[in-house]
C-alpha positions, 0 to 999 in steps of 0.5 A: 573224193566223190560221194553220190546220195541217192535214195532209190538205191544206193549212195555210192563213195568215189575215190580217185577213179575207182568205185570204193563202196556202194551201200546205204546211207553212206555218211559224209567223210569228215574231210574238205576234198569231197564233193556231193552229188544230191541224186535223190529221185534220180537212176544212177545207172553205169555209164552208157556204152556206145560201140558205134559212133563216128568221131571223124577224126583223122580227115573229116575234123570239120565234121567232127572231131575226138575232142568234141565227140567225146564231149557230146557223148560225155552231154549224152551219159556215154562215157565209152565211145567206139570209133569206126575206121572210116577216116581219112586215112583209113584206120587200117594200120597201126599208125592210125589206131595209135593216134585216135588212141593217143588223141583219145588219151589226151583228152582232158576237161577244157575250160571252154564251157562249149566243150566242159565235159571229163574225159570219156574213154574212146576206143578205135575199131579197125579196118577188116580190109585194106582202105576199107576196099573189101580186096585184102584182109589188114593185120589184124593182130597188128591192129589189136595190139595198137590197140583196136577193139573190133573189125570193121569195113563201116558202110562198105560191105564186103562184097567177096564172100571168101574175103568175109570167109577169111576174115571172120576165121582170122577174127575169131583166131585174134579173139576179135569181135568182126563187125558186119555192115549190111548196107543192102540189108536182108541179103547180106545179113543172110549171108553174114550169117550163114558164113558164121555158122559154116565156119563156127565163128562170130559175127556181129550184125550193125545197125538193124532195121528190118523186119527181116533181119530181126526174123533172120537173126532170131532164127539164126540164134535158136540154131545156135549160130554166134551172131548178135546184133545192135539197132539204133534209137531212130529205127524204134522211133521213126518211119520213111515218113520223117524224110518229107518232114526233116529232109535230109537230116533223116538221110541215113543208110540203111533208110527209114523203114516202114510202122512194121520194122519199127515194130519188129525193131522193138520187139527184137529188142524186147525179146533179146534178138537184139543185144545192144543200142549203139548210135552209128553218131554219124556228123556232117556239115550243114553245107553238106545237108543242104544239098539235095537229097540224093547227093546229101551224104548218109547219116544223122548225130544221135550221142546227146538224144540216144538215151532220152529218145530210148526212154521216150519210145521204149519206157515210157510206153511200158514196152521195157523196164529201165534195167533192160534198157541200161542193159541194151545200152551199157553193159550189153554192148561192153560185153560184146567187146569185151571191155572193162565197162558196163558195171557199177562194181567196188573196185571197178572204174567210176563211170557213170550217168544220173538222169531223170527217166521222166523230165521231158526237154524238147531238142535243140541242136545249135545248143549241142556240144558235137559240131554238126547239127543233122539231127531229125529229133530237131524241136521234138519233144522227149523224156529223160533228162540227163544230170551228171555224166561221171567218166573215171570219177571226173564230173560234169553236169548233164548236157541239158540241166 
């Protein structure tokens, strides 16, 4: 038994895993097996959701695995991580989907302090095409029985549009979110878009960058087309610029853009063009990173800063509300995919993040509990403090208290 004290809101009683009342001033139950969390002054908030992260696993488990990305996530107050399908080998069958399942399903509270974090809940997205080639469509209806939760060809777009045709019609028959990755954004978002409209299905639209895209997208939606679409903190937060100062460890794809697309990015947010902030958590090696920059790989972590960078950058200069922001950030992106999450419900799972929205910490990635270290948010300083991250009524202290 869990009871959260809390007195900007609400005390919330956890039994099990379940969220058994929310109401004021709940008193203390006269028993021994409980335990009370003092969130006085702190946002108890539902448990972010992040619908784009890169746990490695299987193939790349040097770079990251599900056990450590679900501990950092958990560091980060997401307590429902996303998988993208590009490991080694692909997740584009059955096998594959029901191991990152079965792995994700065995992930307990270890003793190792390193990695104490409860058990999140981390779901697999599968393939559109065949070792993500963009030749031949996977099963999908196999695919989502093993469990998956959307389509993807992460960072490899699918270059023939009657394969993104058909892959979008039988998407939308399986009742699967398709997942579009615009690497060459502008044109490939236009394209994306129009097939969705022509064939009335939905697509949804990674990691935005542009000012363009924004504009693509907001006039697609006002034509009633059924795209959505998320960014990621570092495109509301930094420019080109970051490359001469972090080197490769502001390497991603798609790039760095300009004042403007951040500016743009921030007001698609703000406006609602953008329905979700994912991560796209993407982990390397530092022996990787170290090389020059146009053969360093693409990609930066992002699970332990997302939260404290989107307050930084959008809260705290009064562009967004706090609600706006767990919605962007938690049950946005749950209702994209459908999923039980997002909400803090009586009866519903007890997942959740207490923070402070106004603590400031300055970043220090050889303490981060992912293996990898390519952060370009390295030694700044940032506000919003996570302090207990709550996964199916399991506890753990925040990453950074």
């Amino acid at each position: 038994m869990l009871l959260i004290k809390n007195d900007i809101a609400a005390d919330i009683l956890i039994i099990n895993d379940k969220i058994a009342q929310i109401s004021e001033s709940i008193p203390i139950p006269n028993t021994n097996n409980i335990q009370i969390i003092d969130a006085s002054g702190l946002i108890v908030a539902p448990g972010l959701v992040d619908i784009h992260v890169h746990f490695r696993e299987p193939g790349f488990e040097y770079k990251e695995d599900i056990q450590t990305g679900a501990a950092a996530a958990a560091a980060g107050g997401i307590t429902t991580a996303c998988c993208m399908p590009n490991t080694s080998p692909v997740a584009d069958n059955e096998e594959i989907i029901k191991y990152i399942f079965d792995k994700a399903n065995q992930l307990k509270k270890t003793e190792d302090l390193s990695l104490c974090s409860p058990p999140i809940t981390v779901l697999p997205i599968g393939a559109v095409t065949v070792g993500q080639k963009g030749e031949e469509l996977t099963d999908f209806a196999e695919l989502k029985r093993a469990g998956a939760v959307a389509l993807s060809d992460d960072g490899l777009p699918i270059k023939s549009d009657e394969i993104m045709r058909k892959a979008l019609i039988v998407a939308d028959k399986e009742g699967m979110l398709l997942i579009s990755h615009c690497e060459e954004e502008e044109p490939m978002v236009k394209r994306d878009i129009k097939l969705a409209a022509e064939t009335g299905t939905r697509v949804h639209i990674a990691h935005v960058s542009t000012a363009e895209a924004v504009e693509t997208i907001r006039k697609a939606k006002a034509a009633g087309v059924k795209v959505t679409a998320e960014t990621c903190p570092h495109y509301f937060s930094l420019t080109n610029e970051m490359t001469t100062q972090k080197g490769t460890n502001a390497k991603m794809s798609p790039p760095l853009r300009t004042q403007r697309d951040v500016e743009a990015i921030i007001e698609g947010l703000c406006d609602g063009t953008l329905d979700a902030i994912a991560t796209d958590h993407a982990p390397h090696s530092q022996e990787e990173k170290a090389q020059q920059f146009d053969k360093a790989p693409n990609g930066i972590i992002g699970l332990e800063t997302s939260l404290a960078v989107t307050l930084t950058y959008l809260y705290h200069t009064k562009k967004m509300k706090l609600n706006e922001i767990i919605n962007l950030m938690s049950s946005n992106p749950a209702k994209l995919l459908g999923l039980n999450a997002g909400t803090l419900l009586i009866g519903g799972t007890a997942d959740i993040v207490i923070f402070d929205p106004n603590e400031e910490w300055t970043v220090d990635p050889t303490t981060f509990k992912s293996k990898s270290r390519n952060t370009p948010f390295e030694n700044m300083k940032l506000k919003g403090k996570i302090k207990y991250t709550i996964s199916k009524g399991n506890v753990s202290e925040g990453r950074f208290s």
